[in-house]
C-alpha positions in Angstrom: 0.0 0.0 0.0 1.3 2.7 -1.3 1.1 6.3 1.2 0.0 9.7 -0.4 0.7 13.0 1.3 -2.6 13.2 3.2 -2.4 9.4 3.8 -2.3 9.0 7.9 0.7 6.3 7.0 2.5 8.9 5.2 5.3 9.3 7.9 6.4 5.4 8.0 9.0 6.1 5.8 11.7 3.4 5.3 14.1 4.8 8.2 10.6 4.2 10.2 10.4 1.1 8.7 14.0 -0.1 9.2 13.9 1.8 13.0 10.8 -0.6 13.6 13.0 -3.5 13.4 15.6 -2.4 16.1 15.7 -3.0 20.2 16.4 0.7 20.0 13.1 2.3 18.7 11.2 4.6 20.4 7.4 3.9 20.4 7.1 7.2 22.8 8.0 9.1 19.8 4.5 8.4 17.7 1.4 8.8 18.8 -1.2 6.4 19.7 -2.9 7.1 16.2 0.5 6.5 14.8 1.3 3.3 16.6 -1.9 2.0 15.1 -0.4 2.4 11.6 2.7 0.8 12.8 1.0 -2.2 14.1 -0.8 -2.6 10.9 2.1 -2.2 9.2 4.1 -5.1 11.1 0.7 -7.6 11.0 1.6 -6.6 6.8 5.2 -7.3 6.9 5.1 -10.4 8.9 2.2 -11.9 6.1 -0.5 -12.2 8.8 -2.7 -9.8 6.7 -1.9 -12.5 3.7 -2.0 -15.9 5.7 -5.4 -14.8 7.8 -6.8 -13.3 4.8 -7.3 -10.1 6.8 -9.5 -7.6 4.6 -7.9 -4.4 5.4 -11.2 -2.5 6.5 -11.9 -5.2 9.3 -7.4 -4.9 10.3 -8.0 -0.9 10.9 -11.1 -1.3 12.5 -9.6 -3.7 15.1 -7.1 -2.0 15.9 -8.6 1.0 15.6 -11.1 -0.4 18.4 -8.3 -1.7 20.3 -6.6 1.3 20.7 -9.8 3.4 21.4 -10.5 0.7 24.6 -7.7 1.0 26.2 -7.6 3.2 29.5 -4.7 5.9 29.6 -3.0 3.7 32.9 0.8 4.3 34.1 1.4 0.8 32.9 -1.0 -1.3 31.1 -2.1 1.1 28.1 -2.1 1.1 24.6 1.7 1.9 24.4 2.5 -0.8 26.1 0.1 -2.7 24.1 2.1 -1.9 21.2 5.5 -2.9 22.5 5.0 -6.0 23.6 3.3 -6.4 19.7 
């Protein structure tokens, strides 16, 4: 998927991408919003999206959903939800 300028997934560039991959990367620098789009993008690259035969309007909505349930707690919240993804 291909990102256009007003496309939310615009700023996953490849040093994003590449960053992703590392011990090193800091989730606290993206938003929640933005560490949905990161999620998505890892389900994509690790061919869950492909062997699940996940259409990509039910993916966003999940984790959409997901991200919109969970409480704003010191530990347990959706940032920590994304690292241990």
């Amino acid at each position: 998927m291909a990102a256009t300028s007003d496309d939310p997934r615009a700023f996953i560039t490849d040093e994003v991408k590449e960053s992703l991959t590392t011990p090193d990367f800091d989730m606290w620098h993206y938003s929640r919003e933005q560490c949905v789009y990161l999620i998505e993008y890892m389900f994509r690259e690790q061919g869950f999206v492909e062997a699940f035969q996940i259409e990509e309007e039910i993916l966003e909505t999940f984790l959409h959903t997901v991200r919109h349930n969970y409480h704003e707690t010191p530990f347990h919240n959706f940032h920590h939800c994304f690292c241990v993804t």
